[in-house]
Backbone as a printed PyTorch tensor [residue, N CA C, xyz], in Angstrom:
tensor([[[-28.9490,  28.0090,  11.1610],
         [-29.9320,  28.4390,  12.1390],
         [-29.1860,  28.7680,  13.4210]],

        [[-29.5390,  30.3840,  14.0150],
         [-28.7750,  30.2150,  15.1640],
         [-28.9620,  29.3130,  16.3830]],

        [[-30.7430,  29.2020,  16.6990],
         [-31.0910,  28.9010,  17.8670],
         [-32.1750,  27.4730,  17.1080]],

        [[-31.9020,  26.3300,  17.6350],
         [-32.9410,  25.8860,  17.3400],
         [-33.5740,  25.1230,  18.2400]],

        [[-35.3220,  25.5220,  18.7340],
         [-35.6930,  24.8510,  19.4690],
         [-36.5580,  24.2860,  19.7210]],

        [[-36.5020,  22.9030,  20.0630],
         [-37.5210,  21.6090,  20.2050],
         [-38.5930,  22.0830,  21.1700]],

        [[-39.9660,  21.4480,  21.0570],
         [-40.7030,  22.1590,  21.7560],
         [-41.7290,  21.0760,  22.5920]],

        [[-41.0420,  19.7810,  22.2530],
         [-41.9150,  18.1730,  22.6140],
         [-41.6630,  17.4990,  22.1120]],

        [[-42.3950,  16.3250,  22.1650],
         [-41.8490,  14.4480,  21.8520],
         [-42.2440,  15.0560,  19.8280]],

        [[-43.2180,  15.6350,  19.8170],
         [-43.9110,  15.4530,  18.6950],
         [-43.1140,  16.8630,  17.5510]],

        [[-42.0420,  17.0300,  18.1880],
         [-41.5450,  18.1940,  16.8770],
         [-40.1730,  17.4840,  16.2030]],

        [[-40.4730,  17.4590,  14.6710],
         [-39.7370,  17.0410,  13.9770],
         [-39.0840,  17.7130,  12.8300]],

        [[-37.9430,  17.6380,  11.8830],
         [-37.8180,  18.4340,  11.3500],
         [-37.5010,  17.6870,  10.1670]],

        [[-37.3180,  18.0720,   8.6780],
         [-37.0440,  17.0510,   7.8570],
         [-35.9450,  18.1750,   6.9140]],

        [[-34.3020,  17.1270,   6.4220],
         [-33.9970,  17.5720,   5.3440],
         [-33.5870,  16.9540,   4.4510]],

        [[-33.7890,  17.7790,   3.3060],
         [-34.0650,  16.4830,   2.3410],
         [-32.5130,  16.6440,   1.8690]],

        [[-32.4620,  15.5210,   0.7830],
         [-31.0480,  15.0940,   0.1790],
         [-30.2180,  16.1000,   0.1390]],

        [[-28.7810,  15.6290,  -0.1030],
         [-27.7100,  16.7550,  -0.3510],
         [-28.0870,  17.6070,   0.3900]],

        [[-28.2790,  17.9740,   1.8800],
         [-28.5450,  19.2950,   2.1530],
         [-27.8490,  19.2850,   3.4880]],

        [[-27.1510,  20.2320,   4.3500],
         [-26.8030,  19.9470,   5.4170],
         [-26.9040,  21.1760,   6.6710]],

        [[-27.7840,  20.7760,   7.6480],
         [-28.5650,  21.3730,   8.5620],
         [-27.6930,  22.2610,   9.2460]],

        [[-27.2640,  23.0170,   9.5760],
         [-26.1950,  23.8150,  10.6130],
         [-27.3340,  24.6970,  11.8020]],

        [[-26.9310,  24.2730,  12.9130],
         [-27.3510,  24.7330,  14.3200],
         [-26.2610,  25.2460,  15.2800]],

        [[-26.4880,  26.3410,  15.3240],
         [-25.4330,  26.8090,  16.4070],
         [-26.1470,  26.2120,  17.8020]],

        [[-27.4750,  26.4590,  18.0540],
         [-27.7790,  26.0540,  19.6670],
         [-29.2110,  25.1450,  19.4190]],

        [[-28.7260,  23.9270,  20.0630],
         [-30.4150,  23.1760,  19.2200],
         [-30.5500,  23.1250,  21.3240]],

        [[-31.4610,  23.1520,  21.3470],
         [-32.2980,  23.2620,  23.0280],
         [-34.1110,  22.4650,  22.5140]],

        [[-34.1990,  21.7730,  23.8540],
         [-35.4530,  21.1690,  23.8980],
         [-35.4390,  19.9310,  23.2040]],

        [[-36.4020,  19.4600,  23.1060],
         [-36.5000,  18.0690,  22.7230],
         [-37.0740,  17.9480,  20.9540]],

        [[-36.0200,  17.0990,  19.9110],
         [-36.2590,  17.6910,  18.6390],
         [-35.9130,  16.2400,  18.1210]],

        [[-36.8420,  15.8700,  17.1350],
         [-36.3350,  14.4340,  15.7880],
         [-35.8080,  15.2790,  14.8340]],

        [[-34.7320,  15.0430,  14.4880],
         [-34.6140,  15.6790,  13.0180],
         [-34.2700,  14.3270,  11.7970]],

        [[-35.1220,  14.1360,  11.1660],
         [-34.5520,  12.8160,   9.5770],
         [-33.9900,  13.6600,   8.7810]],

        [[-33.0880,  12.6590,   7.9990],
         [-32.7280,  13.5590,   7.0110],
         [-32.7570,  12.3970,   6.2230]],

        [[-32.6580,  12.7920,   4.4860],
         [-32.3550,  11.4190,   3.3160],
         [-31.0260,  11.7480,   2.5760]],

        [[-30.2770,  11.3020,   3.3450],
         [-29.0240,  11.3220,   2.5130],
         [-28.4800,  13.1460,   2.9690]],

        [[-28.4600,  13.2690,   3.6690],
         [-28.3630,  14.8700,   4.4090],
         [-27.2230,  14.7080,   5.6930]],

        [[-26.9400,  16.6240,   6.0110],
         [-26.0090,  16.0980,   7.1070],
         [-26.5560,  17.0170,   8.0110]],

        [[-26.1410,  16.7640,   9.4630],
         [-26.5450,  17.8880,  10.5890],
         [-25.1200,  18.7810,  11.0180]],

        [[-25.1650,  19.1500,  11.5140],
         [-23.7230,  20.2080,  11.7620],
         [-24.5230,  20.7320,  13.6120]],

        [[-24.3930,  20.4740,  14.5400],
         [-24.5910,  21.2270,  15.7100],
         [-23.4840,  21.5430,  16.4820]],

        [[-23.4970,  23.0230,  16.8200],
         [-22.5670,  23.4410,  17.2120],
         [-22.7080,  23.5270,  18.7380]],

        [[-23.5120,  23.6310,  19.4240],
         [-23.6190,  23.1600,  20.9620],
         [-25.0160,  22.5350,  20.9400]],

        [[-25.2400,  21.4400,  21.4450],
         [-26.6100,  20.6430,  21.9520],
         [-26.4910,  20.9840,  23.5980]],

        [[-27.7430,  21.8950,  23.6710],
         [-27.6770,  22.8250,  25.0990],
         [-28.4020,  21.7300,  26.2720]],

        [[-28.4390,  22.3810,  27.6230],
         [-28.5970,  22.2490,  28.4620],
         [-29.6810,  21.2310,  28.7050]],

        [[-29.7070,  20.1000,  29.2230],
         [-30.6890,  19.0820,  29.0870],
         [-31.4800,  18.9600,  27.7840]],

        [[-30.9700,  19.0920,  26.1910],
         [-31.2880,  18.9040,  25.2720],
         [-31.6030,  17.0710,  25.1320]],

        [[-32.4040,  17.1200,  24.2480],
         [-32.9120,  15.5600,  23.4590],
         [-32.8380,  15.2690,  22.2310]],

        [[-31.8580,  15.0640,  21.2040],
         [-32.1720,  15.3650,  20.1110],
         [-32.1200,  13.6870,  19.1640]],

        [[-33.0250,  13.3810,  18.9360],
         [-33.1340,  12.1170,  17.5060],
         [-32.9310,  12.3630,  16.5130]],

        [[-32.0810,  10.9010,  16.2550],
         [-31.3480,  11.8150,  14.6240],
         [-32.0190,   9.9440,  14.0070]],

        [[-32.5510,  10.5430,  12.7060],
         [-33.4550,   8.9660,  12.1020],
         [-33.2180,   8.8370,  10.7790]],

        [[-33.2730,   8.4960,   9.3930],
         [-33.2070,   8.4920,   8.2710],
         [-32.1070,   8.2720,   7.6480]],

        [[-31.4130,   8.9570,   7.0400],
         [-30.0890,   9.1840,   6.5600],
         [-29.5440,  10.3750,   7.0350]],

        [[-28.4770,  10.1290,   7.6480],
         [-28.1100,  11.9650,   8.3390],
         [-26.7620,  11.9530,   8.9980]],

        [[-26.2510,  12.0470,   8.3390],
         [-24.6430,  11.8880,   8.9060],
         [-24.7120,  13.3130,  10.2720]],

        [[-24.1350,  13.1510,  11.1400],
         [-24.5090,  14.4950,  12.3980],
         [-22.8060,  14.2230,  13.1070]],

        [[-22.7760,  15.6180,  12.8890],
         [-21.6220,  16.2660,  13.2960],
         [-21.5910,  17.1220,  14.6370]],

        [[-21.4260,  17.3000,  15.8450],
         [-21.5350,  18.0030,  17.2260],
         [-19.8280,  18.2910,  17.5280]],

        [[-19.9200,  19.7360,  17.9920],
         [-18.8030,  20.5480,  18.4230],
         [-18.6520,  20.4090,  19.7030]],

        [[-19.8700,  20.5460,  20.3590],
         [-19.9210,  20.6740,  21.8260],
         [-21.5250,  20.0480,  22.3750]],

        [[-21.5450,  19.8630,  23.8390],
         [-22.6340,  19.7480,  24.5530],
         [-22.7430,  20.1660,  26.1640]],

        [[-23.5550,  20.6630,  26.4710],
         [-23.9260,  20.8580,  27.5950],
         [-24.5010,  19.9520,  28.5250]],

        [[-24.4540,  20.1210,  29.8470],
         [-24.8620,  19.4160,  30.7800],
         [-26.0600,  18.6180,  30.9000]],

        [[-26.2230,  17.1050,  30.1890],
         [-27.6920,  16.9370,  30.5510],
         [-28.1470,  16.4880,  29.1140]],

        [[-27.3310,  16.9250,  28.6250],
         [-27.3500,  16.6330,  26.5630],
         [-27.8020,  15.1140,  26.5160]],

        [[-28.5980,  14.7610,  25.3010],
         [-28.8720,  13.4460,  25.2330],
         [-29.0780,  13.1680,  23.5580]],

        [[-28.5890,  12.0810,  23.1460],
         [-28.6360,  11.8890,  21.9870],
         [-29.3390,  10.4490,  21.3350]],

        [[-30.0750,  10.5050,  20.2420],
         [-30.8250,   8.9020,  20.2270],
         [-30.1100,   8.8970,  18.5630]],

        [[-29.3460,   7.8750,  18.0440],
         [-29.1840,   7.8200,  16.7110],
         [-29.8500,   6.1880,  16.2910]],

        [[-30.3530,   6.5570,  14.9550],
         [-31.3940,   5.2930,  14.4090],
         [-30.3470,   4.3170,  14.0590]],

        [[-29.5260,   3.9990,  13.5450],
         [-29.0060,   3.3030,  12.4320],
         [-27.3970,   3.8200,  11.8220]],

        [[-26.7940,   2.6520,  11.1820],
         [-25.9660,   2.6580,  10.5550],
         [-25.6140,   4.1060,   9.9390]],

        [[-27.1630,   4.7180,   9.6110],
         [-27.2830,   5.6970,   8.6700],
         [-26.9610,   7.2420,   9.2890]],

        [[-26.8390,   6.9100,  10.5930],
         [-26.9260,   8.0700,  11.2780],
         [-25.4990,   7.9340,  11.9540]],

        [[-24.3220,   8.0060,  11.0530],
         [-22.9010,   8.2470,  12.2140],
         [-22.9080,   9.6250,  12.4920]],

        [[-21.9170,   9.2020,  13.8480],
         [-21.6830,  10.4670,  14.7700],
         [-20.3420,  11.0710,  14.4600]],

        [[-20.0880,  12.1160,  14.0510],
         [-18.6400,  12.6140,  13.9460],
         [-18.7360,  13.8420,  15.2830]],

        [[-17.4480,  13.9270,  16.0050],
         [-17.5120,  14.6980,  17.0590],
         [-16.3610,  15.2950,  17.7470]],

        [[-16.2760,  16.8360,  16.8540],
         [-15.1440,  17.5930,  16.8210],
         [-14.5220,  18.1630,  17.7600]],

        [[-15.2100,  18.8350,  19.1520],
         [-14.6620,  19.4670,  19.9240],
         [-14.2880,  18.2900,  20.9930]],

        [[-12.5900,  18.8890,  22.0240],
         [-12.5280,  18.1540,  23.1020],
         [-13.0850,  18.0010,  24.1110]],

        [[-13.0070,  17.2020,  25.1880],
         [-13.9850,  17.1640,  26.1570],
         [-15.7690,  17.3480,  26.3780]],

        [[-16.1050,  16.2510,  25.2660],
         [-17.7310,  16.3650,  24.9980],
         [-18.4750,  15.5240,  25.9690]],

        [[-19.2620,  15.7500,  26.7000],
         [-19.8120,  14.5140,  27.7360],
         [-21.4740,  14.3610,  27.1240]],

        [[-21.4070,  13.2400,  26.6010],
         [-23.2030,  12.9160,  26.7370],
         [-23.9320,  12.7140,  27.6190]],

        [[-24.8720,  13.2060,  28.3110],
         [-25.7320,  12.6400,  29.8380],
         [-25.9440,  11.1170,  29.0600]],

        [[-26.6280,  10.8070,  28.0690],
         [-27.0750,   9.6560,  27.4200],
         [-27.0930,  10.0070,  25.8130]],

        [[-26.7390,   8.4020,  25.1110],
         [-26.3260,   7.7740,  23.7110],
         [-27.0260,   6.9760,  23.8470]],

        [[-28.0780,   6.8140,  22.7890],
         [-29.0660,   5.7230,  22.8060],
         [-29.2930,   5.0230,  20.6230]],

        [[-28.4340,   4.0530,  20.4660],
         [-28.3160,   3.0490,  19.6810],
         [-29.3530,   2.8700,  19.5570]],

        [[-30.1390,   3.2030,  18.2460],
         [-31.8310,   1.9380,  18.5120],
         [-31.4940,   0.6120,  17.4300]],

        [[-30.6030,   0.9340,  16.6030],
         [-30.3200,  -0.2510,  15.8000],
         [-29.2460,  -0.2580,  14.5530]],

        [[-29.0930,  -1.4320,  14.3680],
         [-27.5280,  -1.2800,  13.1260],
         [-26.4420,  -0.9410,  13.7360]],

        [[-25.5350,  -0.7800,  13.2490],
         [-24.2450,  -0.7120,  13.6100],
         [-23.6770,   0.8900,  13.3180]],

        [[-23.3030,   1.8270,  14.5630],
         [-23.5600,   3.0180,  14.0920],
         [-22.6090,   3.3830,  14.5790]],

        [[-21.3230,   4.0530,  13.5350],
         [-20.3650,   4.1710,  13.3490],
         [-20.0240,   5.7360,  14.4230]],

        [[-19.1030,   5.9880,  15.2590],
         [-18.8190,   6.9530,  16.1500],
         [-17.6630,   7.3190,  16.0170]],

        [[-17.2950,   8.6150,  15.7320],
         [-15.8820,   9.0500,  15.5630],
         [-15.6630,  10.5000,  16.6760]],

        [[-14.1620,  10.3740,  17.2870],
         [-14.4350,  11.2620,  18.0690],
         [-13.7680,  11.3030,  19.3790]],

        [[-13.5750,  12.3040,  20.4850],
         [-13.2290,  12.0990,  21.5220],
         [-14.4830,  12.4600,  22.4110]],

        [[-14.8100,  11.4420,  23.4850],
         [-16.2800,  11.6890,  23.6120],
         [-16.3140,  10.6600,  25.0170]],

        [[-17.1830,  11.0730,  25.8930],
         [-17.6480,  10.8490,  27.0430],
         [-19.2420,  10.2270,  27.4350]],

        [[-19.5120,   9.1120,  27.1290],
         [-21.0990,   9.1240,  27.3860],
         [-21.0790,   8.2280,  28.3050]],

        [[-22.2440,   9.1170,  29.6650],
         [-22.4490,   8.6920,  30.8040],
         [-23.2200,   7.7270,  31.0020]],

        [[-24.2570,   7.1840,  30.0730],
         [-25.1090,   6.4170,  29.7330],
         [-25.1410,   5.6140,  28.3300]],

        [[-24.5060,   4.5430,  28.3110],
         [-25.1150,   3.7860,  26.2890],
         [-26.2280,   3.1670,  26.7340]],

        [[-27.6740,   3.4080,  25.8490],
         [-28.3990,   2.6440,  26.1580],
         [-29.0500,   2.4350,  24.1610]],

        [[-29.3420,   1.3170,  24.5850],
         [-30.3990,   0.9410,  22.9440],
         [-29.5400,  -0.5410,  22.5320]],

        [[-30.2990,  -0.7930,  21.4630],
         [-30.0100,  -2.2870,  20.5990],
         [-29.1070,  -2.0290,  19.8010]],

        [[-28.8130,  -1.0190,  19.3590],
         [-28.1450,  -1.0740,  17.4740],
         [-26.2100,  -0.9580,  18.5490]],

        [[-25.5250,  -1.1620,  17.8370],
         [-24.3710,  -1.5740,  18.2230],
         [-23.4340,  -0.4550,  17.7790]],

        [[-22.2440,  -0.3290,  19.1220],
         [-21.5690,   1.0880,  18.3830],
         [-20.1810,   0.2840,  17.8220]],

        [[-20.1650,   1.2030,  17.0580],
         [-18.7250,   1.1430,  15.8890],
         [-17.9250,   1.9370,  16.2290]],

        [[-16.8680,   1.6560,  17.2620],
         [-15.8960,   3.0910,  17.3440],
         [-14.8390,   3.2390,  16.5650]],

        [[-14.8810,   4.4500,  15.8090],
         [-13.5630,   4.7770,  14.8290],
         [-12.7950,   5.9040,  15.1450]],

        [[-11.4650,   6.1840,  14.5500],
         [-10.8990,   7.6050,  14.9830],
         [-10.2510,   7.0530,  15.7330]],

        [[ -8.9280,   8.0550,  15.6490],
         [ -8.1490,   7.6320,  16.5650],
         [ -7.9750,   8.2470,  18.4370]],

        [[ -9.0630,   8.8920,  18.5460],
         [ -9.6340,   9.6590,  19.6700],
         [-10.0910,   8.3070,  20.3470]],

        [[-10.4190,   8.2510,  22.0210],
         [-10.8720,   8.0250,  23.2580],
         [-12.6290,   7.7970,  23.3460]],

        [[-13.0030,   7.3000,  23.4130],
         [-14.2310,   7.0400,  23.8170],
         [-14.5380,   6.8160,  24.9660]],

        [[-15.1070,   7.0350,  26.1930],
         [-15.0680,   6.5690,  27.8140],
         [-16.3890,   6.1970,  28.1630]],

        [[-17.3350,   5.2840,  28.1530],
         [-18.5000,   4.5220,  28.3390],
         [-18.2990,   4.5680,  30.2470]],

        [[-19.2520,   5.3570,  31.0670],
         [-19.7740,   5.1210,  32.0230],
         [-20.3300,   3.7240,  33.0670]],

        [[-21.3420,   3.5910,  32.1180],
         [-22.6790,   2.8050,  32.5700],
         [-23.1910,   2.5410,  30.8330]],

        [[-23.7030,   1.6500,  30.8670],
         [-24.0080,   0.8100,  29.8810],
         [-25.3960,  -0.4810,  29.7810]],

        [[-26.3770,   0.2900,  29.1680],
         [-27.5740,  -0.8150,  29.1530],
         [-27.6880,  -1.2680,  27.9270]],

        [[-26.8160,  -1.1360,  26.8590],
         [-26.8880,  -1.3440,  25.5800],
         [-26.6940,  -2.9520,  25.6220]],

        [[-27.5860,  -3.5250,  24.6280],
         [-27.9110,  -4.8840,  24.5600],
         [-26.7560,  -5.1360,  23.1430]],

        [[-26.3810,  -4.7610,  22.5350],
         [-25.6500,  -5.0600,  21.2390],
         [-24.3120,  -5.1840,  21.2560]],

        [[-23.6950,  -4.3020,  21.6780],
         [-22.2970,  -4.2930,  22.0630],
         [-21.6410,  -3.0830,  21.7300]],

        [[-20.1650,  -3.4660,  21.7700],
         [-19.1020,  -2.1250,  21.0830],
         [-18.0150,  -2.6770,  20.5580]],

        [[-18.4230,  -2.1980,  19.0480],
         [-16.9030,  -2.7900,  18.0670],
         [-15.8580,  -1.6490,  17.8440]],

        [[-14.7830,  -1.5180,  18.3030],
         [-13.5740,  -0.6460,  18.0110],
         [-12.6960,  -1.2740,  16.7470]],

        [[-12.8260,  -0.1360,  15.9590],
         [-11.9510,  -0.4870,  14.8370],
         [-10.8410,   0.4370,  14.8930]],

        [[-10.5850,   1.5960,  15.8030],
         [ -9.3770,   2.4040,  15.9430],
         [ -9.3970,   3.3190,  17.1080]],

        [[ -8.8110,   3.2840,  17.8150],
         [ -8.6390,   4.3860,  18.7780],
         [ -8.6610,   3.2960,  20.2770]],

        [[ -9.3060,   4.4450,  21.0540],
         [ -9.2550,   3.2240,  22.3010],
         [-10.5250,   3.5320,  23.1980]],

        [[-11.0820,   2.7300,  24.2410],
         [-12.4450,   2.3660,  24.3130],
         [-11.9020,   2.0350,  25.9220]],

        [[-13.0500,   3.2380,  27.0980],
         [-12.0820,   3.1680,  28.2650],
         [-14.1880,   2.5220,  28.6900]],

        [[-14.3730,   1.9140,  30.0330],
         [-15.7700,   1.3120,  30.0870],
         [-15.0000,   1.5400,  31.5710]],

        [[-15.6610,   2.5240,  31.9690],
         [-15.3060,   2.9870,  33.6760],
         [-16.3960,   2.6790,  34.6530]],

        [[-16.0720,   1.5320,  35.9480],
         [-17.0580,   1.6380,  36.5850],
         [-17.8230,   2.8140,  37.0630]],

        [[-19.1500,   3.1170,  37.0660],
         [-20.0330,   4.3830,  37.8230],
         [-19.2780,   4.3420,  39.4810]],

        [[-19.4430,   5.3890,  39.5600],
         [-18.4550,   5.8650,  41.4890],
         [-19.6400,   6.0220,  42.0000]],

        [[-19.8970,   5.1160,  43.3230],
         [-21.1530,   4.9440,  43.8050],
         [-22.0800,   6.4140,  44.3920]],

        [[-20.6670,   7.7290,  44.3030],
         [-22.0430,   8.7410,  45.0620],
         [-22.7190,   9.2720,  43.4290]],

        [[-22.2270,   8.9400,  42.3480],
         [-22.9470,   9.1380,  41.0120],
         [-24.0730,   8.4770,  40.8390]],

        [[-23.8230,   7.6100,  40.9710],
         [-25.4630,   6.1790,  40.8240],
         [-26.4950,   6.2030,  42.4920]],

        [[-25.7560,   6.3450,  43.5950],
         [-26.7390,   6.0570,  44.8990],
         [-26.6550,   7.5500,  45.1180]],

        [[-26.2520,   9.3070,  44.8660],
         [-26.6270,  10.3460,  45.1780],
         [-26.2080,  10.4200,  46.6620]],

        [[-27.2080,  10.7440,  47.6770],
         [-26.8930,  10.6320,  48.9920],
         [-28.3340,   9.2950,  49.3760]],

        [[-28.7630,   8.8860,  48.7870],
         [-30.0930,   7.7950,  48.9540],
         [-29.2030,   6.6060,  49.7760]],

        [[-29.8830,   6.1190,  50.5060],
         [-29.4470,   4.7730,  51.6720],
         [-29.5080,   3.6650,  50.6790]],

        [[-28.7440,   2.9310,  50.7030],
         [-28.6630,   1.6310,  49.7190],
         [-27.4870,   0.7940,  50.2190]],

        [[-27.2920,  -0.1060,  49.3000],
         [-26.0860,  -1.0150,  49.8270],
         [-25.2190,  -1.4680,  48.3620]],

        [[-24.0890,  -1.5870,  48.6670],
         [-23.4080,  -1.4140,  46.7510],
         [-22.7250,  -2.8680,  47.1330]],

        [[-23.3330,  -3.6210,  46.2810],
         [-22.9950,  -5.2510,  46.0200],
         [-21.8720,  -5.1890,  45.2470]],

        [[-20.2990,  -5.5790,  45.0620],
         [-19.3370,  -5.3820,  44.1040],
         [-18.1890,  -6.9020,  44.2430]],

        [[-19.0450,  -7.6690,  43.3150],
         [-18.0050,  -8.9050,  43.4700],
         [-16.5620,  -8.5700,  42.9370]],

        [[-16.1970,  -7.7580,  42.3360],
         [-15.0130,  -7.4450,  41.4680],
         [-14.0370,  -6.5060,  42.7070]],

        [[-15.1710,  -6.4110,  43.7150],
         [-13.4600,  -5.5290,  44.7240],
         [-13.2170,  -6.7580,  45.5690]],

        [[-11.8270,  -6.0820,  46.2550],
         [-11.8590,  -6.9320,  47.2710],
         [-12.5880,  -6.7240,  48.8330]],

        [[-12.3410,  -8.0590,  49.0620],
         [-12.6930,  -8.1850,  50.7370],
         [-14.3830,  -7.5000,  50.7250]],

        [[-15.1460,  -7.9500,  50.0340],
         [-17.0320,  -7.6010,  49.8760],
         [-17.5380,  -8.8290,  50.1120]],

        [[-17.0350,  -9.8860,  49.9260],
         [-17.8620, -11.2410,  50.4280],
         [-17.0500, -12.1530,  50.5160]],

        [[-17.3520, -13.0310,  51.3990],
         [-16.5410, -14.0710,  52.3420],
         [-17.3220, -15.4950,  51.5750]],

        [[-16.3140, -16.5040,  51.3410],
         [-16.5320, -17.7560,  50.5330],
         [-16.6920, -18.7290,  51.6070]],

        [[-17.9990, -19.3630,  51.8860],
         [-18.7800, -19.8640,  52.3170],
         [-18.1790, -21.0310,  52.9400]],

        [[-17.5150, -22.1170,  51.4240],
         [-16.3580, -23.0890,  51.6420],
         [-15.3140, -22.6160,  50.8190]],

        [[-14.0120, -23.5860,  50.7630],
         [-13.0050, -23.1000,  50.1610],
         [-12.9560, -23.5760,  48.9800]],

        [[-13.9400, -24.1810,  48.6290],
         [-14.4680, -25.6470,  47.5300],
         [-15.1150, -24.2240,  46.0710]],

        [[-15.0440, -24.9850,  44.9520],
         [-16.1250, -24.2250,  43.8710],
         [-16.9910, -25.1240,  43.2290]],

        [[-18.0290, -24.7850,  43.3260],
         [-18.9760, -26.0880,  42.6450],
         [-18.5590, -26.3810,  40.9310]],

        [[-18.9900, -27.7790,  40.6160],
         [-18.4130, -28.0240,  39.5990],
         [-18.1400, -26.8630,  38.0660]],

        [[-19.7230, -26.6100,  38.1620],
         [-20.0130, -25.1500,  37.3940],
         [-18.9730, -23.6970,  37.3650]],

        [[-17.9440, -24.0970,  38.5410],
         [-17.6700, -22.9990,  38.6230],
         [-18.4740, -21.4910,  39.5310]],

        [[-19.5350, -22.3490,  40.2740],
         [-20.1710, -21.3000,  41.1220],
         [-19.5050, -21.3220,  42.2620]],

        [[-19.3380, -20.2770,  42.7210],
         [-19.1930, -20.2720,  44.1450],
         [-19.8690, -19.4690,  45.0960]],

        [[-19.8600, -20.2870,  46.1440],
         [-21.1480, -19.8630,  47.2410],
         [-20.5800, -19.0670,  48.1890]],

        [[-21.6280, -17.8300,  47.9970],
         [-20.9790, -16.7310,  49.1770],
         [-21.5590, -16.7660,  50.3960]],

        [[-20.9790, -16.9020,  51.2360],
         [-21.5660, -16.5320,  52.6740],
         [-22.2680, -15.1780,  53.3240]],

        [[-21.6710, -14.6260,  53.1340],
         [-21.8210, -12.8590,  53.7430],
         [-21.9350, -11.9580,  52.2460]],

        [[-22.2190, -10.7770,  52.1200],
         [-21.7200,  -9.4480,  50.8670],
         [-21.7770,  -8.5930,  52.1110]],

        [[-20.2440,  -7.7680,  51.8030],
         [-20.2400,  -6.8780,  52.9430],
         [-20.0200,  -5.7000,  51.6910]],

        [[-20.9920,  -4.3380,  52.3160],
         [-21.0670,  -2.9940,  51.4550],
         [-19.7360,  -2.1200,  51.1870]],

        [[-19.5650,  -2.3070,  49.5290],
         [-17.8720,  -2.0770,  49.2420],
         [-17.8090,  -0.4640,  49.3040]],

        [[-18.9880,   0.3800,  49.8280],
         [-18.8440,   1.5870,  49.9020],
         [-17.6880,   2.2360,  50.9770]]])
């Protein structure tokens, strides 16, 4: 298919066994299941959404700005051929779902847990994923967000116990727990 395009929450597509989907441009918001099937997309365009659910092994060349991806399950690994791919968002909903690839996602969010394989780079942003990340080959970079990415130009204040000189220790003492009491948080911006 050259162009394929999602048109709402509610458009889905189904393929059945042995069969494998090829998209040169999938755009808009699209579920595709498959049973025992594969996807092949060759660019996931410009603020695309695409759910991948069933059995469906899915293969991506490229993505555009804004791209977002939801995979169900174990059943749904990601293979991911071209260099320099950035996901806006990767969303895990469950199982352990195997990722191969050199790949950029600005957002992990969901339950199901990633499996990184390949001997390619993975670079995790920001991270709301409740499950975790198992690397079985390659390497796995988890970069803090750079505060004009997350605060824009919006007035806020960036709390960062991990830099230095952001908060001043109250006493020189640590409570038994291991807490220690801060006096001041000064803005590590």
């Amino acid at each position: 298919i050259q162009t394929l395009r999602g048109g709402g929450v509610s458009g889905k597509v189904f393929v059945p066994a042995r069969q494998t989907l090829t998209v040169d441009y999938l755009a808009g918001s699209l579920t595709i299941e498959g049973a025992g099937a594969a996807l092949r997309v060759s660019r996931l365009g410009t603020n695309a959404v695409l759910s991948v659910t069933g059995q469906m092994a899915v293969t991506l060349d490229s993505a555009a700005p804004g791209a977002a991806l939801t995979l169900a399950g174990a059943a749904t690994p990601l293979s991911v051929t071209g260099p320099g791919i950035t996901l806006d968002s990767l969303t895990l909903t469950s199982g352990l779902v195997p990722i191969a690839g050199e790949l950029t996602v600005t957002l992990l969010g969901g339950n199901g847990h990633l499996l990184k394989q390949g001997a390619d780079t993975l670079r995790i942003y920001f991270s709301t994923n409740t499950a975790g990340v198992k690397v079985d080959a390659g390497q796995l970079i988890l970069a803090p967000p750079a505060p004009e990415t997350v605060l824009g130009n919006l007035p806020a204040l960036w709390l960062d116990a991990s830099a230095d000189n952001v908060f001043t220790q109250y006493k020189t003492y640590a409570f038994t727990n291991g807490f220690i009491n801060i006096e001041r948080w000064n803005d590590s911006r």
